[in-house]
N, C-alpha and C positions, 0 to 999 in steps of 0.2 A: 278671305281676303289674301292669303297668304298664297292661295292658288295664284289671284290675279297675278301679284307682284311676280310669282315666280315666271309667268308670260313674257314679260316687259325686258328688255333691253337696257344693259344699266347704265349702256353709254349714248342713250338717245333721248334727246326733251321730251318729256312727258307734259301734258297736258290731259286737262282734268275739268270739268263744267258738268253743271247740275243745279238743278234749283235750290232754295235756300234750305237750309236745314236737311239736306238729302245724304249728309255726310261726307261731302267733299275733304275735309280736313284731315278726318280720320284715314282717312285713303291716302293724301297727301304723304301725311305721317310715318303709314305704315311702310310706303316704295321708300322715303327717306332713310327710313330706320333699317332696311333692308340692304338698301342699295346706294345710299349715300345720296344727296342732290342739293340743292339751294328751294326751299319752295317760295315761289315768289305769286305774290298777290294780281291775283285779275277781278278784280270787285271793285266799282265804283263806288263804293261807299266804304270799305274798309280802309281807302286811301286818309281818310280823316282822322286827325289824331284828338279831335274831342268827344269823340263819341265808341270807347273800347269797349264799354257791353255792348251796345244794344246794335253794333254792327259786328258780332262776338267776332271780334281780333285773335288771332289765336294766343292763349295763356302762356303766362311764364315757362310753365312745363313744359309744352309745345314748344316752345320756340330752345326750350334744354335740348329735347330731340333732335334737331336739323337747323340750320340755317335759315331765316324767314328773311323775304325783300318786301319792298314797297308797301310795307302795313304802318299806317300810320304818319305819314310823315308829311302830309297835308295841309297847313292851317284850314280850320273850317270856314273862315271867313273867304276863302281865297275859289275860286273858277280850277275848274281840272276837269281838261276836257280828254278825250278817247285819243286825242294826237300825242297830248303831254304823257300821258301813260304810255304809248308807241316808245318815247324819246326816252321814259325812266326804265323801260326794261331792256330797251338796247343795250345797254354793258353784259346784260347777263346772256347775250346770244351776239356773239363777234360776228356772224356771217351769215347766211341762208344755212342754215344745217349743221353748221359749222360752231361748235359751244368751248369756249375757253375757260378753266374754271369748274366749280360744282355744276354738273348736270343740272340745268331749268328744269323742276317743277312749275310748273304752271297752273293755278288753282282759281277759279273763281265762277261768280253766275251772272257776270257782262257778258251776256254774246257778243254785242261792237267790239270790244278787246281782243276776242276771241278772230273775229271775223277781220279786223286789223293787222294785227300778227301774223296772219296765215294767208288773207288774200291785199293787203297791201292798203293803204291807209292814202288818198289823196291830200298834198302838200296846202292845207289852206289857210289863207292866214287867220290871227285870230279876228276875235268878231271886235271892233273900237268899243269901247262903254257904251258910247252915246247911241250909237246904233243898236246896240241888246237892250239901252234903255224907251229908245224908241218904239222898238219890238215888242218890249214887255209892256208900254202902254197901252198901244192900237190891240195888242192881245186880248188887252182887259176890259175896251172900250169898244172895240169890235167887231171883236172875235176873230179865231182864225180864217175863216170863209175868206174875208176881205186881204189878208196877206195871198194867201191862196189865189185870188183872182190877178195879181201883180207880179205873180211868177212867171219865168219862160217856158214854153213848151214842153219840151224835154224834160224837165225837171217837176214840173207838174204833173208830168203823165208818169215818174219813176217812183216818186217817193207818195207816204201812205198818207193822204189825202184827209182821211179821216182823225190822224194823231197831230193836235197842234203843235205840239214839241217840236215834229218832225216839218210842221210846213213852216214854225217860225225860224228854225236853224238855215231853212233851204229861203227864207226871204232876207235874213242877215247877210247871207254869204254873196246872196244877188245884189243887195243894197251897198254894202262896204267894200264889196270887189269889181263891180260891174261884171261878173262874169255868172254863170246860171252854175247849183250844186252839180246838176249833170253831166256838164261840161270838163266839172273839177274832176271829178268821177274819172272820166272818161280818159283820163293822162295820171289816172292812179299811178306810183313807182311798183316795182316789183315788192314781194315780201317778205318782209322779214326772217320769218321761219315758215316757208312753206308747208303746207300740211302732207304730204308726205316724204315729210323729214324727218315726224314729230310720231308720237304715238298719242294719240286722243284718243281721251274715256269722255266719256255721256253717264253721268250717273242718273240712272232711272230710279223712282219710285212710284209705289203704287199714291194715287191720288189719298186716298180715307189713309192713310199708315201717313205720308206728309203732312195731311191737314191736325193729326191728332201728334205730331212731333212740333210740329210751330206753335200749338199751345202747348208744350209742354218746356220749351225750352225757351219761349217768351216767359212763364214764370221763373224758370230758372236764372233767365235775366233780372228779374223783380228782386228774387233773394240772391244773389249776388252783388244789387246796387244800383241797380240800372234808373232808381227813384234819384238817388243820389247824386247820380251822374247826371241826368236831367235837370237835376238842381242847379247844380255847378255851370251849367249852359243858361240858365235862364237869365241872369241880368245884362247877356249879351244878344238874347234872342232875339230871331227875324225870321221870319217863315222866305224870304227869299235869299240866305244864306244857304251859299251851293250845299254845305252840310244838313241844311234841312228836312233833304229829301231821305233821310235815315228813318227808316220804316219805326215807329216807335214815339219817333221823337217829338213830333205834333204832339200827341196824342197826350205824354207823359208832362208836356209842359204846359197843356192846357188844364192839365188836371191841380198842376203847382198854382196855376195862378185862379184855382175854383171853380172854373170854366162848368168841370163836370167832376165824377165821382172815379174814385180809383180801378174801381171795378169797372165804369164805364172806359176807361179809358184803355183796360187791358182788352178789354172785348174789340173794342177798334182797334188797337192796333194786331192785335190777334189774326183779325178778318183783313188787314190792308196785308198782312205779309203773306196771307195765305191765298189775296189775289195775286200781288208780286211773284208768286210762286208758280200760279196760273200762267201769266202771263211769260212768266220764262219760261217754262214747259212748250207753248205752244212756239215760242219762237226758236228753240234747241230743237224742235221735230219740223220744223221749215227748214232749217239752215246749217244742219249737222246730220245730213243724211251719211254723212261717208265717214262718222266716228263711230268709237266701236263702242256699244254700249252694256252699259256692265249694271249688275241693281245692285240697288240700295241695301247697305246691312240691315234688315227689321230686327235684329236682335235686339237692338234700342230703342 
């Protein structure tokens, strides 16, 4: 690791993306403690401050090391969407290229973040309640197909067809703006920190060495508290609390309220963070062809 660091440029944002548990931190860490920098958070889910195991925040000690931004500081009840994060790391990058202050680390496994930052983030407004309330009905009652067929053109034929997430955010934006996602798209602003301004890593790991660290550092979550923590969330719970989607956190609160068995519940969540892991791999090898990619430490 000490190799990489010595590569990197001390007075250039670094950026850093990799799937979950692939070591990102630890890399963070090491150019900080090297080279000085601020590391600031690109995970949508580390954005929450009710949930500091089981979205591992980085520790007390980590944060003795370097400077950390944007960890925590969420209410979990609260919407944070990929624009609002665009809006909280502006201070930490004054210009296109241009950084005032501790050099930006940049650390996380949101590709959209990533993909924001670097190629520029369309101005849209947000979604009214009643229209995401609207959305999330006809969701339920059905199904995406039917938002999907009330889309424009354009917008139908760009985005992924298959992922309702993706076709209900693109019939909000139609429905509350009158205007179609593609269009939004299409008068994106320049970016923030263009990507060659910046130095991005792609942490790679091999598939079987990731799958056998995400169970081991989900139990490392278990004894460290991560039951407890669950605890603590439960007489607020809502499975449609933006904080819910904290890989984990189903699972550990169904298991509080009897649902199922402690062991069943580490096994699911085991398997959800190790397709999450899946799924960002395959979207960091689409859409990060021109970062330079570095592996995984297996020494852990």
């Amino acid at each position: 690791m000490d190799d990489l660091v010595d590569t990197l440029a001390p007075d250039r944002p670094v950026l850093i993306a990799g799937p979950t548990a692939s070591g990102k931190s630890a890399l963070a860490l090491a150019i900080a403690a090297r080279q000085g920098g601020v590391v600031v958070n690109a995970d949508a889910l580390q954005v929450f401050e009710n949930w500091r195991i089981l979205t591992a925040r980085p520790s007390r000690d980590e944060v003795a090391v370097a400077p950390h931004a944007l960890y925590g500081h969420v209410p979990g009840n609260r919407q944070y969407s990929v624009g609002q994060w665009l809006r909280d790391v502006a201070p930490y990058i004054a210009a296109p290229g241009i950084v005032e202050g501790p050099r930006p680390i940049v650390i996380g496994g949101t590709g959209l973040y990533f993909a924001a930052l670097t190629e520029g983030l369309a101005d849209i407004p947000p979604t009214p309640r009643a229209v995401r309330a609207l959305a999330d009905a006809r969701l339920a009652t059905e199904g995406h197909e039917a938002l999907l067929a009330e889309l424009d053109a354009a917008t139908a034929a760009r985005i992924d067809r298959l992922n309702p997430a993706r076709v209900q955010r693109a019939w909000e934006v139609l429905k509350s703006t009158g205007r179609g996602l593609a269009a939004w798209q299409d008068d994106t602003p320049p970016p923030l920190l263009p990507l060659d301004r910046t130095q991005p890593l792609l942490v790679d790991a091999g598939r079987d060495w990731l799958r056998a660290r995400i169970a081991r550092r989900f139990d490392a979550m278990l004894a460290a508290g991560a039951l407890e923590e669950a605890r603590a969330n439960l007489a607020g719970w809502s499975d449609s609390l933006p904080s819910a989607k904290t890989i984990g956190a189903r699972e550990l609160i169904a298991h509080l309220r009897g649902e199922i068995s402690l062991d069943a519940a580490r096994t699911q969540a085991i398997t959800a963070s190790q397709q999450y892991a899946k799924r960002q791999r395959t979207w960091f090898r689409a859409r990060m062809g021109d970062w330079r990619v570095v592996a995984a430490d297996v020494r852990d």
